[in-house]
N, C-alpha and C positions, 0 to 999 in steps of 0.2 A: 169581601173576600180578602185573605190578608195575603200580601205581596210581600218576596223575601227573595235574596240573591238563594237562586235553587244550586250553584254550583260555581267552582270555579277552574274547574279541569275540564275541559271540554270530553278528553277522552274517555271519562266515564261514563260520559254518556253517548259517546257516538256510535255504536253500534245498535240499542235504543233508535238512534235520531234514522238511520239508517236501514232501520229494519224492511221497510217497504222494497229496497232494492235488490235485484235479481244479480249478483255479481257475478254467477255461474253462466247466466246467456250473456253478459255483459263482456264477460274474458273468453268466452266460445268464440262470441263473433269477430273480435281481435283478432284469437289464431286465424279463423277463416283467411281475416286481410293481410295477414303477416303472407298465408300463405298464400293468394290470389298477387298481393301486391310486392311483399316488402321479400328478403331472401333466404326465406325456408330456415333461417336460424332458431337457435332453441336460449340466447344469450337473453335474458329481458331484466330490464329494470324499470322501477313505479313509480312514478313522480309524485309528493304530495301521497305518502300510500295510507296513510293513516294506521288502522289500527292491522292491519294486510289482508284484506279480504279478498281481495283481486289477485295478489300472491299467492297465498293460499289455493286457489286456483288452477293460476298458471303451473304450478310446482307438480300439482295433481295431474294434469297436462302434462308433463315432462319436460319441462321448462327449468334451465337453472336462473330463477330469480332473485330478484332485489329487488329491495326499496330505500327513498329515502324520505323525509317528511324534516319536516323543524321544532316539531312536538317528540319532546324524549318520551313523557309518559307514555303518549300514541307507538310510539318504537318499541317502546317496553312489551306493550301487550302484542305489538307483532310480532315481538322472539316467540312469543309462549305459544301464538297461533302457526305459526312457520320457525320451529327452532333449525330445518336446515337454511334456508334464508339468510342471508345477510344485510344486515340493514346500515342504512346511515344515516346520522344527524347531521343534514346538509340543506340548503337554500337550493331550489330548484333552478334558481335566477343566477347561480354562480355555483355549480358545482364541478364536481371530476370523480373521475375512474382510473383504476388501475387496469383495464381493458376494454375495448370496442363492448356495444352491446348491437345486438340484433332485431332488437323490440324496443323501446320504449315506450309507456303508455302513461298517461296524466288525464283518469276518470272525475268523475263527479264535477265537473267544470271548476274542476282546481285550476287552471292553466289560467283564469280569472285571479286568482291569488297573486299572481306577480303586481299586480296593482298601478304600474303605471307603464306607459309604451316601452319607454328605454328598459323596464325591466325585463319587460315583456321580449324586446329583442335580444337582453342580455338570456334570458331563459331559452332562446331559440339556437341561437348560436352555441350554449352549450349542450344542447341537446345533438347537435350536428356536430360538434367537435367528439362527443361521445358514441356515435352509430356506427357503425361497419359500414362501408359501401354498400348501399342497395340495402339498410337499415331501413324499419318503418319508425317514424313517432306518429301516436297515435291516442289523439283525447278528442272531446266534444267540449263545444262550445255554444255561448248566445249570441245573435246577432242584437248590438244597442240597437238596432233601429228598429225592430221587431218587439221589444221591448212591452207590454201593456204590465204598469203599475199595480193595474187591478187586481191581478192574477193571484193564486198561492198555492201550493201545494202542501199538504196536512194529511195525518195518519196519527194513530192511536194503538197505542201498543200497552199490555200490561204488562209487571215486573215487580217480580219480589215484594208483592201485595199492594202494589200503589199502578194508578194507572196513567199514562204519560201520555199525551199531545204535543205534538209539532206541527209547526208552522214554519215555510219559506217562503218569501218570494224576493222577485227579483227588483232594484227601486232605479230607475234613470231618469233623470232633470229634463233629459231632451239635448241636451249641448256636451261637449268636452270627453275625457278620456275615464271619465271616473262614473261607476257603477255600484251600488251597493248592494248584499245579501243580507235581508234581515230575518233575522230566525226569531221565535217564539216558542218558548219550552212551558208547561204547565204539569204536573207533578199532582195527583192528588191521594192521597192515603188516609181513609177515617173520616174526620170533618176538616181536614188543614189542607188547602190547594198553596202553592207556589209556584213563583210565576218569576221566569227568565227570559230576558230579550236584547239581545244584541244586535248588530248593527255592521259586518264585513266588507271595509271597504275594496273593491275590486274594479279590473282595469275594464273598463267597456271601448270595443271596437265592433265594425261591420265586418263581414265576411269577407268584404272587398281589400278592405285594409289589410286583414290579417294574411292574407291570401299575397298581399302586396310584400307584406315580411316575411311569408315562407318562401316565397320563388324563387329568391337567390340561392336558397341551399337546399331545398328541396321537389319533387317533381309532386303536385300535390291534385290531392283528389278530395273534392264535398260531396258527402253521402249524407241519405235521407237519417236522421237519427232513429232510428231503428234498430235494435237487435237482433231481432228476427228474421230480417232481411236486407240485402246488401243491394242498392241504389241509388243513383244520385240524385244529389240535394234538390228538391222540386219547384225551387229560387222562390218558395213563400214564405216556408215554415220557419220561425225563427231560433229555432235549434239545429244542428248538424254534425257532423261526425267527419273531422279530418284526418284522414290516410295520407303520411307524408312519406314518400321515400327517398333516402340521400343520395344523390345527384355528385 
C-alpha cells in the first residue's frame, strides 16, 4: 500500500475528522450549565473553535458569539459558516477582549493544547481576566492517570468519492506533564490508499491538579462527561466536564 503525506492543512480536513461528533447536544448542554450555574448571559466566546461548529450553534441559540483558534485557514472557514461571528487569530494561552464574556467554552479537549503547565495557567488566568462576574468557562478534559494507551477512537466517513478513516488516541509515558494525541488519517479513492499520522503534543494533568489551578479564580464543578445528562464526575471515569464559575 503506497504511503504519501495525505495533507497539509489540517482544516481541510477537519470537519471529515470530526464528523462523528454531535455539536448541537454538545453546545445544548453548555447552555443548560450556563444557565443552572454560570449568569444567564448570552456574551460567549470559543476557545481553540476551529472551523465554528460550536458557534454556529450557540448563534442559532441566541448567543452573540465568538471565537478564536491560531489556524487562519480554520478561521477562514468559520467566517463562511458564522458570517455574523466574529472571529480571532489569537493563542488561547494569552489572549484579550474588547469586553467581559459570559460563556466561555474550550471543546473537544482542546484546553490539552496549551501544552505545558505554565501555559496552561497562563490560559486560565486569561480566561478569568476575560468573564463577567459569575461567568462560566467551560471545556472537558483527560485525566493522565486514567490514561490506558490501548484505547482509540475511529470512524469512517465517505467524501467526494474517496472514503476516509480516522484514528485517535490518547499516548501518556506514565511520568511528567506531557501527553500526546496521535491521529491517523487514511484516504482511499480507486486503487490508491494514503496514509497520514501525526503526533500532538499536549499538557497532561490529574483532575486534582487541574482543579488545584482553577480554585483561585474559580468556584468549580466536575461533572460526568455526558451530554445528555448533567451529574457529577463518578471519581472513576477518566473524562469529565468542567463548569467553572468566576469568583
Amino acid at each position: 500500500m503506497p504511503v504519501n503525506a495525505l495533507y497539509t492543512d489540517l482544516s481541510d480536513y477537519y470537519d471529515l475528522m470530526c464528523a462523528d461528533i454531535d455539536y448541537k447536544a454538545q453546545s445544548h448542554c453548555v447552555h443548560r450549565l450556563q444557565q443552572i450555574f454560570g449568569n444567564g448571559g448570552r456574551r460567549h466566546l470559543d476557545l481553540a473553535c476551529g472551523t465554528g461548529p460550536h458557534v454556529r450553534h450557540f448563534l442559532d441559540a441566541g448567543y452573540r458569539s465568538s471565537g478564536l483558534d491560531i489556524n487562519q485557514p480554520m478561521l477562514d472557514k468559520a467566517a463562511l459558516r458564522c458570517p455574523e461571528a466574529q472571529f480571532s487569530l489569537q493563542d488561547m494561552c494569552g489572549f484579550s477582549a474588547g469586553e467581559p464574556f459570559d460563556l466561555i467554552t474550550c471543546f473537544l479537549y482542546s484546553v490539552h493544547y496549551s501544552g505545558s503547565i505554565e501555559r496552561l495557567k497562563a490560559c486560565i488566568a486569561s480566561v478569568h481576566a476575560t468573564l463577567a462576574v459569575g461567568g462560566l468557562f467551560c471545556f472537558n478534559v483527560v485525566d493522565k492517570s486514567r490514561i490506558d494507551n490501548r484505547l482509540f477512537a475511529s470512524h469512517s466517513v465517505a467524501h467526494e468519492g474517496s472514503q476516509f478513516s480516522f484514528q485517535s488516541c490518547w499516548h501518556y509515558r506514565g511520568q511528567g506533564e506531557a501527553q500526546s494525541l496521535r491521529l491517523s488519517i487514511e484516504r482511499t479513492c480507486a486503487a490508491e490508499t494514503q496514509v497520514w499520522q501525526d503526533e500532538h503534543p499536549m499538557v497532561a494533568v490529574t483532575f486534582g491538579e487541574l482543579q488545584a489551578l482553577l480554585q483561585p479564580y474559580f468556584d468549580v464543578q466536575v461533572l460526568e462527561h455526558d451530554y445528555e445528562r448533567i451529574a457529577p464526575w463518578d471519581q472513576t471515569s477518566g473524562n469529565a466536564l468542567f463548569a467553572c464559575v468566576k469568583i
